[in-house]
C-alpha positions in Angstrom: 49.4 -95.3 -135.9 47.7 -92.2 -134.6 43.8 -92.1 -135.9 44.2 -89.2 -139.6 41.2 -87.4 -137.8 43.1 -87.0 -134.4 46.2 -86.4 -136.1 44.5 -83.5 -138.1 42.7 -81.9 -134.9 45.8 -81.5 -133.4 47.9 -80.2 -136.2 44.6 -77.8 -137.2 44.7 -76.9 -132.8 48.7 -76.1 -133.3 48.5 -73.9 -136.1 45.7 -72.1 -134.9 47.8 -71.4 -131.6 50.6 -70.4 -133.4 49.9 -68.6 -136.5 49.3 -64.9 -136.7 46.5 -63.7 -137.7 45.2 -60.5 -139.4 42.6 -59.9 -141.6 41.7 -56.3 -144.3 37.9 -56.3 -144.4 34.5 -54.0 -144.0 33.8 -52.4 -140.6 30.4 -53.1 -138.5 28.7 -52.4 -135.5 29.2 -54.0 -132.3 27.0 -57.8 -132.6 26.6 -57.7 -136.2 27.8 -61.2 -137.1 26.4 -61.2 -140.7 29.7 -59.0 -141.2 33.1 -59.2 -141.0 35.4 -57.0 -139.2 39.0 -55.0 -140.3 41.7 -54.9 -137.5 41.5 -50.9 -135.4 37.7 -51.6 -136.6 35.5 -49.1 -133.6 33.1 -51.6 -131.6 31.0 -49.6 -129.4 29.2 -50.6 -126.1 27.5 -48.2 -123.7 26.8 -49.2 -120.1 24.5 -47.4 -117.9 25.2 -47.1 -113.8 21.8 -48.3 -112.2 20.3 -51.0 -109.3 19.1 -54.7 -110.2 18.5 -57.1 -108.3 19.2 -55.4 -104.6 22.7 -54.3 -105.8 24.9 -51.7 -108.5 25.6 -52.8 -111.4 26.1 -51.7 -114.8 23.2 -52.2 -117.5 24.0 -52.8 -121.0 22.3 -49.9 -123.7 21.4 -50.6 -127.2 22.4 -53.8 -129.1 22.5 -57.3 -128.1 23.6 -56.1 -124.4 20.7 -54.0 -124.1 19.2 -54.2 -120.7 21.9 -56.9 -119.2 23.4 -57.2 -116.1 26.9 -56.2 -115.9 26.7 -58.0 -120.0 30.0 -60.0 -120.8 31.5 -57.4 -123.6 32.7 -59.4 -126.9 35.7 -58.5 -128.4 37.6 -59.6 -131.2 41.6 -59.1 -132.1 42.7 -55.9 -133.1 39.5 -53.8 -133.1 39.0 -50.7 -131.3 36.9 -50.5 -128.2 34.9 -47.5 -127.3 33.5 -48.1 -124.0 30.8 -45.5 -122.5 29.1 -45.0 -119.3 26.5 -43.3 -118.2 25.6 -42.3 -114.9 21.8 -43.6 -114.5 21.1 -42.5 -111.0 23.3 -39.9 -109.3 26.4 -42.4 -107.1 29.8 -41.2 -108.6 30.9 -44.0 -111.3 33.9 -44.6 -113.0 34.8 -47.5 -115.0 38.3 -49.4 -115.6 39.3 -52.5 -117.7 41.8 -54.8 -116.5 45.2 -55.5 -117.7 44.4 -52.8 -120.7 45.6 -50.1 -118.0 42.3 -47.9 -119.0 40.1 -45.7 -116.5 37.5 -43.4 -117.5 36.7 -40.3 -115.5 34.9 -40.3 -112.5 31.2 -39.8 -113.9 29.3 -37.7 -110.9 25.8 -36.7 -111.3 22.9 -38.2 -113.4 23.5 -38.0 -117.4 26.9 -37.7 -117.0 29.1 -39.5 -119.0 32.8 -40.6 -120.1 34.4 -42.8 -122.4 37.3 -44.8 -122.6 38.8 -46.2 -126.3 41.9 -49.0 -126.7 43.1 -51.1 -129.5 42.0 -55.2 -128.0 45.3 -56.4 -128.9 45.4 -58.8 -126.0 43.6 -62.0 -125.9 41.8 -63.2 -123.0 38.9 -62.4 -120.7 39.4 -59.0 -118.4 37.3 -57.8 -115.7 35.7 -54.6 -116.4 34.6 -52.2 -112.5 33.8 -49.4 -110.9 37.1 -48.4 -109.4 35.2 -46.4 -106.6 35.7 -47.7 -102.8 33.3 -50.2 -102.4 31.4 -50.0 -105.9 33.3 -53.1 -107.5 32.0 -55.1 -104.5 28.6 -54.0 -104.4 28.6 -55.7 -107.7 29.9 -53.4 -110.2 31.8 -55.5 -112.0 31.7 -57.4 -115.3 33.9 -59.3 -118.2 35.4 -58.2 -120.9 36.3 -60.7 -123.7 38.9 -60.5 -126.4 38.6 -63.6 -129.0 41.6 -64.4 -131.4 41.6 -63.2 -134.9 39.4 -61.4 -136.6 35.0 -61.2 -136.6 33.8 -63.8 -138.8 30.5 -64.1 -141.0 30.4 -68.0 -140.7 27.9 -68.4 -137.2 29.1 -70.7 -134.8 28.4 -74.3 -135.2 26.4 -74.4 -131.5 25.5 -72.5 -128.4 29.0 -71.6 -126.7 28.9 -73.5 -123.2 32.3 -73.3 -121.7 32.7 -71.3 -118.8 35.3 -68.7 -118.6 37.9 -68.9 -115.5 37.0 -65.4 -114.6 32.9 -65.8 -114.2 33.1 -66.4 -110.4 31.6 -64.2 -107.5 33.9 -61.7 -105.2 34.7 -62.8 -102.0 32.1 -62.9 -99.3 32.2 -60.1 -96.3 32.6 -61.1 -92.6 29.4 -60.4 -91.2 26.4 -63.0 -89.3 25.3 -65.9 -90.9 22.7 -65.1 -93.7 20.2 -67.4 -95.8 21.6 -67.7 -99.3 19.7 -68.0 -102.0 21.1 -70.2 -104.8 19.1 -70.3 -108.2 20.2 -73.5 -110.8 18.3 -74.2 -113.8 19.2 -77.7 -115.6 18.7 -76.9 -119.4 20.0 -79.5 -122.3 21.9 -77.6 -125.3 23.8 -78.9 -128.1 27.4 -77.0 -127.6 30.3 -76.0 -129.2 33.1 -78.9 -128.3 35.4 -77.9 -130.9 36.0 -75.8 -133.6 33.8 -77.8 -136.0 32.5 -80.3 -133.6 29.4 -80.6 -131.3 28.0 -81.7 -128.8 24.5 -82.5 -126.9 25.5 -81.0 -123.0 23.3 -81.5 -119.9 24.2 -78.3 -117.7 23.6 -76.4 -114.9 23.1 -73.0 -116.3 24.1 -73.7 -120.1 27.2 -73.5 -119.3 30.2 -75.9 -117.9 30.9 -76.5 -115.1 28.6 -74.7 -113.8 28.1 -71.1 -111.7 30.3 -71.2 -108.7 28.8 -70.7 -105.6 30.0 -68.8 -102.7 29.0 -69.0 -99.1 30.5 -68.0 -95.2 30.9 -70.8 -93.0 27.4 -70.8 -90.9 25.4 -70.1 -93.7 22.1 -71.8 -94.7 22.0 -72.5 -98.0 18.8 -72.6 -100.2 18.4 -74.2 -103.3 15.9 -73.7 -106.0 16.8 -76.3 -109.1 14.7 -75.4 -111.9 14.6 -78.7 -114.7 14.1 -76.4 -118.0 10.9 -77.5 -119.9 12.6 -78.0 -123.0 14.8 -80.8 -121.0 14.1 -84.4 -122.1 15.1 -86.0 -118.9 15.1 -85.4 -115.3 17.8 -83.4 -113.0 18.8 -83.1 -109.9 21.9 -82.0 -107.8 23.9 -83.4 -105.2 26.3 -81.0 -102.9 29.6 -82.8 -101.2 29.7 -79.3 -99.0 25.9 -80.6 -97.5 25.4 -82.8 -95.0 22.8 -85.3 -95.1 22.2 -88.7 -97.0 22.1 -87.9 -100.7 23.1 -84.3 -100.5 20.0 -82.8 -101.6 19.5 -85.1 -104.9 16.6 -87.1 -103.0 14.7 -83.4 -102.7 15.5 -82.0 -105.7 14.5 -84.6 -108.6 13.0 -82.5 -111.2 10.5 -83.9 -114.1 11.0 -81.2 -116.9 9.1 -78.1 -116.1 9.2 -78.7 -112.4 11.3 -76.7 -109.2 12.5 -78.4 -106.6 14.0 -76.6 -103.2 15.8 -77.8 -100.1 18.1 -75.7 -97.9 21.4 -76.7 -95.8 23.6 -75.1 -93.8 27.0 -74.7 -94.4 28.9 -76.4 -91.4 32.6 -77.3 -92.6 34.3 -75.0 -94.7 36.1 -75.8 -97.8 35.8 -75.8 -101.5 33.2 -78.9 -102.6 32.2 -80.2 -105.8 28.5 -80.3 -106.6 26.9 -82.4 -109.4 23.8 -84.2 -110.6 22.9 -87.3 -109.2 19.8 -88.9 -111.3 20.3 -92.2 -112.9 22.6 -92.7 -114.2 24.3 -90.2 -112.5 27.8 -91.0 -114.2 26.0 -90.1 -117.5 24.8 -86.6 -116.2 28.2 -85.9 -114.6 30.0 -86.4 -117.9 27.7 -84.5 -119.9 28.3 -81.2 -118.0 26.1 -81.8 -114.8 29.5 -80.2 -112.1 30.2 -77.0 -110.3 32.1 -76.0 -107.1 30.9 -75.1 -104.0 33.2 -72.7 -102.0 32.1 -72.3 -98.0 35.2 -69.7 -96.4 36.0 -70.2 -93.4 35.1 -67.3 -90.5 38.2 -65.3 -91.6 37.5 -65.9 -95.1 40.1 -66.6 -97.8 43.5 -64.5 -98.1 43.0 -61.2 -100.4 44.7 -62.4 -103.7 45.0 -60.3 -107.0 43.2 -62.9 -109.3 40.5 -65.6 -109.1 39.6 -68.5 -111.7 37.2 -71.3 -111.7 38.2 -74.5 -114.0 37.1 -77.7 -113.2 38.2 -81.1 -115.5 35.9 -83.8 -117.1 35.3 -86.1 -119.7 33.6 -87.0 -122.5 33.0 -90.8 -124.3 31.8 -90.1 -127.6 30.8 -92.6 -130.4 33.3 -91.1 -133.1 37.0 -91.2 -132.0 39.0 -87.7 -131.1 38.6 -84.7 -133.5 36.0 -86.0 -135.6 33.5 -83.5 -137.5 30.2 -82.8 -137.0 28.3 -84.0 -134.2 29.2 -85.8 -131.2 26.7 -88.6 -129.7 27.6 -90.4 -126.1 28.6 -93.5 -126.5 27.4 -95.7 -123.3 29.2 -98.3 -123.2 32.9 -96.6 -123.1 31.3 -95.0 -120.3 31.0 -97.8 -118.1 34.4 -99.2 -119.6 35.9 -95.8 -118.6 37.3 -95.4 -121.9 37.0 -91.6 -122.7 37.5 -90.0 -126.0 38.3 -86.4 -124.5 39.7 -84.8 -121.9 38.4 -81.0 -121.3 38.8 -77.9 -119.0 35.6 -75.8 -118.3 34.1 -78.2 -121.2 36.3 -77.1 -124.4 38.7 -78.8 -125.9 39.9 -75.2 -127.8 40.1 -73.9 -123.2 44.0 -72.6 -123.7 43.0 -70.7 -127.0 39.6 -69.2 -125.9 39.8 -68.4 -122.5 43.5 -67.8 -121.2 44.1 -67.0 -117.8 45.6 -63.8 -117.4 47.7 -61.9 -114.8 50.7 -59.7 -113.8 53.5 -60.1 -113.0 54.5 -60.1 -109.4 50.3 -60.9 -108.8 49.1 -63.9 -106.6 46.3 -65.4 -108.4 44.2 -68.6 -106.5 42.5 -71.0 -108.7 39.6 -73.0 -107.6 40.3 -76.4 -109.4 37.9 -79.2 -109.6 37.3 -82.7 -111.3 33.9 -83.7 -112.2 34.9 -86.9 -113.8 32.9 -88.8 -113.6 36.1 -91.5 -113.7 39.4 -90.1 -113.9 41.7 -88.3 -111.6 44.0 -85.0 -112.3 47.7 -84.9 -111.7 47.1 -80.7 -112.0 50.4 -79.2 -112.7 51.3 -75.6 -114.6 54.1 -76.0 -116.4 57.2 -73.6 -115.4 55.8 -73.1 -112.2 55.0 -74.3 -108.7 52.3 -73.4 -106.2 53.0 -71.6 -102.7 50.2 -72.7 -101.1 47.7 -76.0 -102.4 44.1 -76.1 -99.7 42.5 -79.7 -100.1 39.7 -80.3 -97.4 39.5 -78.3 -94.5 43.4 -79.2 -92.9 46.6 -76.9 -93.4 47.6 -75.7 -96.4 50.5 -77.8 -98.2 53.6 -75.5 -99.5 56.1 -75.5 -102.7 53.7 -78.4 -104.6 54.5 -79.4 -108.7 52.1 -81.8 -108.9 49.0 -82.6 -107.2 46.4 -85.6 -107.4 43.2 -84.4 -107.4 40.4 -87.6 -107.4 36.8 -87.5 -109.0 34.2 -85.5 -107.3 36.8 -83.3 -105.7 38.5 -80.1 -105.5 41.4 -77.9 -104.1 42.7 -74.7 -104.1 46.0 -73.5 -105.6 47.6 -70.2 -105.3 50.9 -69.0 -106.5 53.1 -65.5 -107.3 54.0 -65.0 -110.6 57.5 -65.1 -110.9 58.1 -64.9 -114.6 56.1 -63.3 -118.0 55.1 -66.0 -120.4 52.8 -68.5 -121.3 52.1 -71.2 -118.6 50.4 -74.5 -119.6 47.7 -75.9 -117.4 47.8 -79.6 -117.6 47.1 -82.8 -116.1 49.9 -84.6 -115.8 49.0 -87.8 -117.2 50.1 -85.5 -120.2 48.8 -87.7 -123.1 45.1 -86.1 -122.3 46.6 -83.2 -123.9 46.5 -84.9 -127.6 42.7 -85.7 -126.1 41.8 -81.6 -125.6 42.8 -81.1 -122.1 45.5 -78.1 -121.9 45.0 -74.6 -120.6 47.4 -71.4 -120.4 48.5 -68.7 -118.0 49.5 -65.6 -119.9 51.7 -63.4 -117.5 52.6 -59.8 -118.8 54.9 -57.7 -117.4 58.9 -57.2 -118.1 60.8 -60.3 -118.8 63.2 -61.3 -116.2 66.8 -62.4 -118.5 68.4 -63.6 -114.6 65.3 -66.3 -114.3 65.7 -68.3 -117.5 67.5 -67.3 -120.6 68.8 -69.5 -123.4 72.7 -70.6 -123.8 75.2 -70.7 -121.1 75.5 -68.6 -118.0 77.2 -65.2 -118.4 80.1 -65.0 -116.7 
């Protein structure tokens, strides 16, 4: 008989897929939490055109975003967004939101400014760019994210730590080999696993998995891994894209407080899982300690629509699936390999809070990984197949369901929408879905009655 916690988790994870949701309550300013929010509710965020860090970006004004880089823009369900930009130092600006179909005017000259306004009534996260040639590469370019249901007064439970799919660099240019500078801070953070349940994750960043890194075959790599000082233990990080005995973990174990650095230089191309390797490493790993590594090859990728980054993992827990509260490892279902979860990007609420989201008619790539430490991924999307699956460095395999995808490994997977919908991302060892792992591809766009329809054919 199924365990009354587990069995309420997933009931409680159904309905709050499936039920509508609306609320009728007091309006308040963008970031005020103590508050709640009434649906067509104006949330306000100003973003100023300016240079940080050696490139453009857009730097948040006023609030919580004030004085961010390109600062992820929270949304809830059915509010009104007001976005303004103001041009901070002369370069012609615009700004446009994907997938809403909004695009401010072109902002030229510095104080001026423009403002775009739309109801969030799709849920998801949604790049936000400058639309001028070469602006949105120069790193001009940001998220947008629109949660379900309406603002809340309750604070969350923990620090959110899942990654969304969309957080991932643009495409590297062809150009000579350059010296890359890769920045990882290990920092331990008790996380939101699900709705009322926690967690005490070891990441890369404070987030899972963690940042993806992009570099151009010839490359030289260099790593500086930070260990937070607030960390208990020691870090490190091992890269399957390096080559050398231990990857990098035997130069970069890190005591709290301390920075380590090593360099390599990226000489097969590919996309490579990284991960901590400090005793005992499947521990780290399973706590959150995984990111990809994606080297391009001299050519570099083929220009798709849409990019996401979701990588699977596990957890082993003392309380069983969908209990309350907080979660503590449990060591010895670790070396038993018996998990307790299954998760995308480190969530077990993935497919609700961060859908992936595309066009119809778009080719979208995924870069799809498995931490593990233990367990493989049958990595399927239901209703749909992939045109073209990269594992490794060889030719690209063509028209794949299903594909295995061991610990400590990684492939890409591209495909053409065909149809609108809703698209599960699973594994296909499907009863990990009753164990958290399950994702979604939302495809907009107008429906298709030829491809599928209910009933018999028409004659």
């Amino acid at each position: 008989m199924m365990n009354s916690n587990k069995a309420l988790a997933v009931v409680v994870r159904l309905v709050m897929t499936l039920l509508p949701l609306w609320s009728q309550v007091a309006p308040v300013r963008a970031g005020d939490a103590a508050n709640p929010v009434a649906r067509h509710t104006s949330v306000t965020f100003t973003l100023r055109s300016g240079i940080a860090e050696g490139r453009m970006v857009f730097l948040g004004v006023g609030g919580d975003i004030d004085g961010k880089v390109n600062p992820p823009l929270v949304l809830h369900q059915g509010e009104r967004a007001q976005i303004n930009i103001i041009n901070g130092e002369g370069a012609e600006h615009d700004i446009v939101v994907d997938l809403y179909g909004v695009r401010s005017n072109r902002v030229v000259g510095k104080g001026a400014s423009a403002t775009i306004s739309f109801i969030a009534d799709k849920i998801g996260v949604f790049a936000y760019y400058c639309a001028v040639p070469g602006h949105r590469e120069a790193g001009m370019q940001g998220v947008m994210r629109v949660e379900p249901g309406p603002r809340r007064g309750a604070a969350p439970l923990a620090t959110e730590i899942s990654r969304d799919p969309a957080d991932l660099p643009p495409p590297v240019h062809a150009g000579t080999p350059r010296i890359v500078r890769v920045n990882l801070t290990t920092i331990e953070v008790k996380g939101q696993l699900d709705e009322k349940t926690t967690y005490q994750f070891w990441t890369f960043g404070g987030k899972v998995p963690g940042p993806f890194i992009r570099a151009r075959l010839g490359d030289t790599l260099e790593i500086h891994l930070k260990n937070d000082p607030a960390s208990i233990l020691a870090h490190s990080v091992d890269f399957h894209g390096a080559i050398g005995p231990g990857g990098g973990s035997q130069f970069t174990q890190a005591l709290p407080g301390e920075e380590k650095v090593f360099n390599f230089k990226a000489v097969v191309p590919g996309l490579f899982v990284y991960h901590c390797a400090t005793p005992s490493i499947a521990q780290h790993i399973s706590n959150g300690m995984y990111g990809l590594l994606l080297v391009e090859p001299e050519g570099g990728l083929p220009e798709v629509d849409r990019e996401f980054y979701v990588m699977q993992g596990e957890l082993y827990t003392t309380k069983p699936f969908g209990s309350q509260g907080e979660q503590e490892m449990n060591y010895e279902k670790l070396i038993s390999e018996a998990p307790d979860y299954f998760l995308f990007n480190g969530a077990v609420a993935f497919a609700r809070e961060h859908p992936l989201r595309a066009r119809l008619g778009e080719t979208i790539r995924i870069f799809f990984g498995v931490g593990g430490p233990n367990f493989p991924s049958a990595f399927h999307i239901v209703g749909e197949m992939f045109d073209r699956v990269r594992k490794g460095g060889g030719a690209p395999l063509a028209d794949e369901q299903t594909v295995s995808i061991a610990p400590g490994d990684a492939a890409t997977f591209e495909l053409k929408t065909r149809g609108v919908g809703h698209y599960s991302l699973v594994d296909h060892a499907l009863s990990r879905i009753e164990k958290g792992l399950e994702g979604v591809l939302i495809v907009d766009g107008p429906r298709d009655a030829g491809l599928m329809h209910a009933g018999p054919v028409k004659r």
